[in-house]
N, C-alpha and C positions, 0 to 999 in steps of 0.2 A: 587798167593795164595790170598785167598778172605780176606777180615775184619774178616768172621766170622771163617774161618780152621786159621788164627793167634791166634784169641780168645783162640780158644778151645786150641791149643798149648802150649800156655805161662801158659793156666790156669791149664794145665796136668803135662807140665813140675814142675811149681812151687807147686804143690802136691807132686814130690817124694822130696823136699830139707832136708836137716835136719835142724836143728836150727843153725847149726853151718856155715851151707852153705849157710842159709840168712842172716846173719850175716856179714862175708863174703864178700861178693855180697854185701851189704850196706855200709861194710868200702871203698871198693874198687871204689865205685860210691858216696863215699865223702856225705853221709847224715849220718853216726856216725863217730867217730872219733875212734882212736885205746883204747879210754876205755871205746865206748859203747854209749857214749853220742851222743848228737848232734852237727855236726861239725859247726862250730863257721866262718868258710868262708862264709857259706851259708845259716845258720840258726841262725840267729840274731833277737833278741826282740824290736819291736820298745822302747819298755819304759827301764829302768834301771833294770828289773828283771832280775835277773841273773840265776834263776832256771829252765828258760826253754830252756834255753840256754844246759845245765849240765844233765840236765834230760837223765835217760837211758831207753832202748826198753825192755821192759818184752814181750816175746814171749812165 
C-alpha cells in the first residue's frame, strides 16, 4: 500500500468517528486521561503551570 492509499484511509476512516469514539481512541493511546484531560505520563509542563497539564479537548 502506497503513502498516499494510507493517507486517504486513516483520513476516511477517521471522518466516520463520533466524538465519543475519538475520545476513546485518545484515552486508550494515553494522550487524555479517564477525565478528559491530558495525561500527566506524557504531557508535562516544562515550567510549574499546572493548567496545561489539566486542560480538557473540546471537540
Amino acid at each position: 500500500m502506497s503513502i498516499y492509499e494510507l493517507t486517504q484511509k486513516v483520513k476516511t476512516s477517521g471522518q466516520k468517528r463520533t466524538h465519543e469514539q475519538r475520545m476513546k481512541l485518545l484515552k486508550e493511546a494515553h494522550v487524555l486521561d479517564a477525565r478528559g484531560g491530558f495525561d500527566r505520563k506524557f504531557f508535562t509542563s516544562s515550567d510549574s503551570d499546572d493548567h496545561s497539564a489539566s486542560s480538557t479537548v473540546q471537540a
